[in-house]
C-alpha positions as CSV (number, residue, x, y, z in Angstrom):
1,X,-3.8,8.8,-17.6
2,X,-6.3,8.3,-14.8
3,X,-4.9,7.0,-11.8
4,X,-6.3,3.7,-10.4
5,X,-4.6,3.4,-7.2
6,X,-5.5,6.3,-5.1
7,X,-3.5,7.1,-1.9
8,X,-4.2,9.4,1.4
9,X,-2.3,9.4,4.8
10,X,-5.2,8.7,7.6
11,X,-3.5,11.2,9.7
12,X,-1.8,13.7,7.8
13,X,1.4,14.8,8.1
14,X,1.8,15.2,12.3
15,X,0.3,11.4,13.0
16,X,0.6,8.1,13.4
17,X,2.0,6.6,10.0
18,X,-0.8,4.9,7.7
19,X,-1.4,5.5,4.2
20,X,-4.2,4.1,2.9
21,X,-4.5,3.2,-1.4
22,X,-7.9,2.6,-2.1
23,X,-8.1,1.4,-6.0
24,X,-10.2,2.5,-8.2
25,X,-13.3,0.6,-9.7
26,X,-12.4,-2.2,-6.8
27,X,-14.1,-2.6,-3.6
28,X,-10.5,-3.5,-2.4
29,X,-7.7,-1.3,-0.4
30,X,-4.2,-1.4,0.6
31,X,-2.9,-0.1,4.0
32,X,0.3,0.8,4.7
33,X,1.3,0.6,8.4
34,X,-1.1,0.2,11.4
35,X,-0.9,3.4,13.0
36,X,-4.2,5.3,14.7
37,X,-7.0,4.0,12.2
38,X,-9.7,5.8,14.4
39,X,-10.1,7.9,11.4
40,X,-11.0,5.9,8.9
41,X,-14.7,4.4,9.0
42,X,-15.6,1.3,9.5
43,X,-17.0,1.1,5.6
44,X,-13.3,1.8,4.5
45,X,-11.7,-0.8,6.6
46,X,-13.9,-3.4,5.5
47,X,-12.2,-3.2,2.1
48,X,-8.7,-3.8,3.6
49,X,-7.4,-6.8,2.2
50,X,-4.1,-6.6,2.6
51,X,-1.6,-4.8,5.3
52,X,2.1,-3.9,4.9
53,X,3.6,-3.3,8.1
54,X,7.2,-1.3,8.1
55,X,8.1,-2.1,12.1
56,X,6.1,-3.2,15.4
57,X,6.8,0.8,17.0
58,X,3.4,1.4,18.9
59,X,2.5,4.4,16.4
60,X,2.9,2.1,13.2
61,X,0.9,-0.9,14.9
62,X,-1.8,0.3,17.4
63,X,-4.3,0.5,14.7
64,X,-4.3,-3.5,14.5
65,X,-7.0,-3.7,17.5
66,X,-9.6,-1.0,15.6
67,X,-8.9,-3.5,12.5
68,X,-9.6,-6.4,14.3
69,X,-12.9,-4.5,15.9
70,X,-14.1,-4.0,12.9
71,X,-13.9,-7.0,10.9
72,X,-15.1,-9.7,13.9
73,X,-18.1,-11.1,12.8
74,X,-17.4,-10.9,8.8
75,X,-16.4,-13.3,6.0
76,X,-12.9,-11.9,5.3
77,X,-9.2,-12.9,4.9
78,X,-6.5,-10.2,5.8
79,X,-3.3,-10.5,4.9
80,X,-0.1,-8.7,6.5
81,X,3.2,-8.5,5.9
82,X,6.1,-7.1,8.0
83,X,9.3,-7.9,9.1
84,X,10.7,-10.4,11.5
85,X,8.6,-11.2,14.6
86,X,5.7,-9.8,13.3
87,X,3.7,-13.2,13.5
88,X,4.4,-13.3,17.1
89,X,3.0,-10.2,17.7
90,X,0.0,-10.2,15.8
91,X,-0.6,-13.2,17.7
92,X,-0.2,-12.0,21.1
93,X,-2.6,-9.3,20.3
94,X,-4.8,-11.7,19.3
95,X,-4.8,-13.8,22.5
96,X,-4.4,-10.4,24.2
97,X,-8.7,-11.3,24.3
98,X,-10.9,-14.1,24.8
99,X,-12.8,-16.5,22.3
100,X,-14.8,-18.9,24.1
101,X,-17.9,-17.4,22.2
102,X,-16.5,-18.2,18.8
103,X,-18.7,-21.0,18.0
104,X,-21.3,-18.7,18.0
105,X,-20.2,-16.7,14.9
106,X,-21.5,-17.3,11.2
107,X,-18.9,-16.0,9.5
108,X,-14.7,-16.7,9.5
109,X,-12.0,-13.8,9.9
110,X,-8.6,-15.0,9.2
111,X,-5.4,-13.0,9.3
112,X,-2.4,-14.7,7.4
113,X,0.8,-13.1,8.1
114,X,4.0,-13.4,6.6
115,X,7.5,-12.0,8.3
116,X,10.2,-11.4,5.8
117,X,13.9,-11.0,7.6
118,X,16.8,-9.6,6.3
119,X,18.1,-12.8,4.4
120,X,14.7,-12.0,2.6
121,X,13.5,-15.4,4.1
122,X,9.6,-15.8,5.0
123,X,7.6,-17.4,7.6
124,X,3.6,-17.2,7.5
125,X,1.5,-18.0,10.0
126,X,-2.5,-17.9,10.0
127,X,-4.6,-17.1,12.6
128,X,-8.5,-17.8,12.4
129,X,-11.4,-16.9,14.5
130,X,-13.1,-20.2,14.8
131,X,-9.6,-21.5,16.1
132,X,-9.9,-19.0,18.6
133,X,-7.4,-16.8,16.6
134,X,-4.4,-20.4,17.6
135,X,-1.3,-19.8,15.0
136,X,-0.9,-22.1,12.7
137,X,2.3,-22.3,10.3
138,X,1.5,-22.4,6.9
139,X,5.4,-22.7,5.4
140,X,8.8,-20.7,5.3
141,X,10.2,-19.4,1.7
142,X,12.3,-17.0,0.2
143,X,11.6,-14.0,-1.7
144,X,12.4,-13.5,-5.2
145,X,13.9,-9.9,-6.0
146,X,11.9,-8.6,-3.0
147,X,8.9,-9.2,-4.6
148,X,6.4,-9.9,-1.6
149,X,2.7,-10.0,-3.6
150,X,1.7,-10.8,-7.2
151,X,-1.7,-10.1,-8.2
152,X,-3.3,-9.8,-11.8
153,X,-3.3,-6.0,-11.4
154,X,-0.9,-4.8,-8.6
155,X,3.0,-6.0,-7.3
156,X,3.9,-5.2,-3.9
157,X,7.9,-5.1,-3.3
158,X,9.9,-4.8,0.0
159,X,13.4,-3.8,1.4
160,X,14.7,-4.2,4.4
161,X,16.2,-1.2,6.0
162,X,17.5,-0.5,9.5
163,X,16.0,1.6,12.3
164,X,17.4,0.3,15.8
165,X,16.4,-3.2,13.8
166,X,14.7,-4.0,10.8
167,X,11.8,-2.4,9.3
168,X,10.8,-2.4,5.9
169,X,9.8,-0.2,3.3
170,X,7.6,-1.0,0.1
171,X,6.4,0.0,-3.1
172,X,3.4,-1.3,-4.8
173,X,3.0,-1.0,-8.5
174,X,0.0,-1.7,-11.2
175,X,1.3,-4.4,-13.5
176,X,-0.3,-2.2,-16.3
177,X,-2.9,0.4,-16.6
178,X,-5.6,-0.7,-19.0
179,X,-8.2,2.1,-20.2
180,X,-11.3,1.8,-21.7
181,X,-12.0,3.5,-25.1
182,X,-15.8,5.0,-24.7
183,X,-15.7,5.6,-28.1
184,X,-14.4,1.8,-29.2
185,X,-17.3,0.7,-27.0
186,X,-19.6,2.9,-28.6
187,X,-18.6,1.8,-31.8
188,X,-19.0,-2.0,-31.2
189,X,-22.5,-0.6,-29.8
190,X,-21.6,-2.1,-26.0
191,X,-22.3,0.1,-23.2
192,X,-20.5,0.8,-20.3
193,X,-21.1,-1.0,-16.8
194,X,-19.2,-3.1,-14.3
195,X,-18.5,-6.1,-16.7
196,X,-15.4,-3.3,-18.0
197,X,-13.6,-4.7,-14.6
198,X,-13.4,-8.3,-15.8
199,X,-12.8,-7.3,-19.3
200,X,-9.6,-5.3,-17.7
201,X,-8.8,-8.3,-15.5
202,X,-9.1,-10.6,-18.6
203,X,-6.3,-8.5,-20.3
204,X,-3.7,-8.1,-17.2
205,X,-3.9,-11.9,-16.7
206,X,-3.5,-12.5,-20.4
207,X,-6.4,-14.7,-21.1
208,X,-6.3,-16.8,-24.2
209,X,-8.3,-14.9,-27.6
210,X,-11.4,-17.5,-26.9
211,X,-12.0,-16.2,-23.4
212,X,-15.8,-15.5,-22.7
213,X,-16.3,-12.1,-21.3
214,X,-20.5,-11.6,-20.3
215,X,-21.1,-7.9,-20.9
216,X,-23.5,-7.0,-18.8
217,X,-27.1,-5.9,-20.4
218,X,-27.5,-1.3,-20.7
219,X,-31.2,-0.7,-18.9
220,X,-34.0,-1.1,-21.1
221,X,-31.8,-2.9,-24.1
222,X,-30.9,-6.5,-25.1
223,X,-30.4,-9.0,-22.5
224,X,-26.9,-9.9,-21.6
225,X,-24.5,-11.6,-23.4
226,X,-20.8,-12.6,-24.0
227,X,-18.2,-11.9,-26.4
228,X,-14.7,-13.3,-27.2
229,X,-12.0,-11.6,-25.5
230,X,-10.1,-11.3,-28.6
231,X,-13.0,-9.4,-30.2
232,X,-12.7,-6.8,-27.6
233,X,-9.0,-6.3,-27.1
234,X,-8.9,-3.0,-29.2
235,X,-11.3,-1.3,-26.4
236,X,-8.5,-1.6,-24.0
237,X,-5.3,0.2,-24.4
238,X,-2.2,-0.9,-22.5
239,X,0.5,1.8,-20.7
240,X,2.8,1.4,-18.0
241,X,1.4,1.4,-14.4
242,X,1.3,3.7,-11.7
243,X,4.0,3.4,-8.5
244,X,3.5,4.1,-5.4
245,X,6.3,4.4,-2.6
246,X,6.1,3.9,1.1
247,X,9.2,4.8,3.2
248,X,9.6,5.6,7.3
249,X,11.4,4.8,10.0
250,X,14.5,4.6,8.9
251,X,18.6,5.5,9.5
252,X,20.4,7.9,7.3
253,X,23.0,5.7,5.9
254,X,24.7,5.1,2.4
255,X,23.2,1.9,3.0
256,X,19.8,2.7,3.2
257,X,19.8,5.1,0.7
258,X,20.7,2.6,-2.1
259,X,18.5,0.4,-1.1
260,X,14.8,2.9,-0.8
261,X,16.4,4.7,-4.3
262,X,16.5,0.7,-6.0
263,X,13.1,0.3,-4.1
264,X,11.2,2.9,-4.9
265,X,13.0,4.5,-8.6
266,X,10.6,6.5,-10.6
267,X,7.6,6.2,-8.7
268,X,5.2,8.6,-8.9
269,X,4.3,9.3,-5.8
270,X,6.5,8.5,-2.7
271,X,5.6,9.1,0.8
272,X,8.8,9.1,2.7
273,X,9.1,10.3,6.7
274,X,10.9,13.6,7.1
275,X,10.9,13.6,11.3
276,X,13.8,16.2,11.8
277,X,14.2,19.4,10.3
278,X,17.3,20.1,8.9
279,X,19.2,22.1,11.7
280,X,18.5,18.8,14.1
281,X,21.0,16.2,11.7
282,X,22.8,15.2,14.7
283,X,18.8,14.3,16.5
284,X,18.0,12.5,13.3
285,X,20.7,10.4,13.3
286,X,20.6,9.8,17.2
287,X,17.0,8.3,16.8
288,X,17.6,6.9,13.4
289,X,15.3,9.0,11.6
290,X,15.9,11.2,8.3
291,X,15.9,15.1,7.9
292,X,13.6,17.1,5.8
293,X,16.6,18.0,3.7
294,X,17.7,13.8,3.0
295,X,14.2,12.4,2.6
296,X,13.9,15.5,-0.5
297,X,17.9,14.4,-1.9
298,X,16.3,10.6,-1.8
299,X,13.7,11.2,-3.3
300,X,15.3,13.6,-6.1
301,X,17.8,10.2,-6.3
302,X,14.8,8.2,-7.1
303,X,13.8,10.5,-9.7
304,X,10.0,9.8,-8.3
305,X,7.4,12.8,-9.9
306,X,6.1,13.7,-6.6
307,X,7.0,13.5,-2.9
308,X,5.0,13.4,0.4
309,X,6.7,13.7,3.2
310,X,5.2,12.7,6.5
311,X,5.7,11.5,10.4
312,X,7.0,14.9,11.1
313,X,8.0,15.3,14.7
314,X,4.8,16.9,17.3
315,X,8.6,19.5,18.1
316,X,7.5,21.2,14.9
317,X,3.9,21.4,15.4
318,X,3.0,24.8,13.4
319,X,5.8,24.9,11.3
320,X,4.5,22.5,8.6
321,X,4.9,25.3,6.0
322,X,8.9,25.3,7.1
323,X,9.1,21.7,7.0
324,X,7.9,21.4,3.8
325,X,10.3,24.3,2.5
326,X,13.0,22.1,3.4
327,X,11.8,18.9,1.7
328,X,10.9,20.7,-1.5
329,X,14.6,22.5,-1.9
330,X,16.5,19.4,-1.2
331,X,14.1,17.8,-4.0
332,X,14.5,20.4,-6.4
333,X,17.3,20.1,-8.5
334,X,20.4,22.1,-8.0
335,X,20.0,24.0,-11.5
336,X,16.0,24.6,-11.0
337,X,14.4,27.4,-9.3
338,X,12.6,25.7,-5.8
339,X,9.0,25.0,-6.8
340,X,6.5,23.2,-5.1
341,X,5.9,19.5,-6.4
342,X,4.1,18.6,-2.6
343,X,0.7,18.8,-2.8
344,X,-1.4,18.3,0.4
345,X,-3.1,14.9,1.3
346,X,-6.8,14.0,3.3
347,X,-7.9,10.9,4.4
């Protein structure tokens, strides 16, 4: 299976937390946590549509003026999530500038952001440019299941854990993965092209048999034309969807392990922080934070297929190779030979 949703942490293993999942085929990406975004070019953010935040911590939330740099001036709707307060604060950064000059701008940049606390309750605010970026409530709500976005092709989920206070961890999966069968398409003499990403869409949102799908026209053949959906259901085959997992920040507790292994069980990849080394436990649990050795026993509870840990401490700076040692034994099962299931991540 070809994964759709592609992940990469902005600053690798040492920096400020953000991972960001571009998907595949989609001019569309996913960010999780607002750390340092320097990194990322401006062509990348502009695809960020929507922003989990786990905690307001300076190094999972200074990236939110580079984001808001970037996008003033375009036609684009963000959308964040994060836990309690976090409305507040996007709004004081906001006002942290002046807008007297936003009547002269073509385009509207709106950020709607939704706080979930640990009743799982919601509050969303929006916040638009031509407002001069003035909050405006849009409603309070409840989650269901912890479920925090529903689209056609991808489910976003959230738990609230503890670190000195709330902070949340998430998962996003793909409702389904849907590939394309060349040789179907071949047979049905169609050709290949971007009409394929409707035809996809069409399927994940279940569209009735009569749907019309236009298929776009190969170069230098017949002119464009549309089909039935049901005619073309047997190019697209259905399997279960990629997970992704997105943990940090968070207390080593009985508690908080049930909750990220319910969260985040079988995912296929999960990026989970790994601060402390081993031999520094009583640290860890001083400043909330896990160990090397629990975020590899969660994530073997979690039975995900491959971990990546991250927001190790700057007191381990050239030991990288040790702390990744001690994540991969504690994953390992206890009746397997350590091997390495961590494979290194770029931006």
């Amino acid at each position: 299976m070809r994964p759709l949703m592609h992940p990469a942490l902005v600053n690798g293993r040492f920096g400020d937390p953000a991972v960001y999942v571009e998907r595949l085929f989609e001019r569309h990406a996913v960010l999780f946590d607002l750390g340092d975004i320097a990194a990322l070019p401006p062509r990348r953010i502009i695809r960020i549509d929507d922003v989990f935040v786990s905690h307001a911590h300076i190094d999972h939330f200074v990236g939110f003026d580079r984001l808001l740099r970037v996008l003033v001036g375009r036609e684009k709707t963000v959308k964040i999530w994060g836990p309690s307060g976090i409305g507040e604060r996007v709004g004081h950064k906001l006002q942290g500038y002046q807008w007297n000059l936003v009547d002269r701008y073509l385009n509207e940049l709106a950020f709607i952001v939704t706080e979930v606390d640990a009743s799982r309750a919601t509050r969303t605010v929006r916040f638009r440019l031509k407002n001069a970026f003035i909050g405006e409530e849009l409603g309070r709500g409840r989650l269901d299941g912890g479920l925090v976005q529903a689209e056609p092709m991808f489910r976003v989920s959230t738990a609230v854990l503890d670190h000195h206070g709330p902070c949340l961890g998430f998962a996003i999966a793909e409702t389904a993965h849907l590939n394309v069968w060349k040789t179907r398409l071949a047979a049905l003499g169609l050709p290949t092209g971007s009409w394929l990403r409707e035809l996809k869409r069409a399927v994940a949102e279940n569209r009735p048999d009569d749907h019309p799908i236009r298929i776009d026209a190969r170069r230098g053949g017949p002119s464009s034309r549309q089909m039935p959906l049901g005619a073309l259901r047997d190019v697209v085959t259905v399997t279960a969807g990629q997970k992704i997992g997105y943990i940090t920040d968070v207390a080593d507790t009985p508690t908080n392990r049930d909750a990220i292994v319910r969260l985040v069980k079988g995912a296929d990849i999960l990026f989970i922080e790994a601060p402390f080394a081993q031999a520094d436990v009583a640290l860890a649990a001083e400043r909330a934070h896990l160990t090397t050795a629990a975020a590899g026993e969660i994530a073997r509870a979690a039975a995900v297929s491959r971990i990546e840990p991250f927001h190790f401490s700057a007191r381990y700076e050239g030991q990288a190779a040790r702390m990744l040692g001690e994540v991969e034994a504690a994953f390992a099962k206890p009746d397997e030979a350590v091997q390495s299931r961590i494979r290194r991540m770029t931006p």
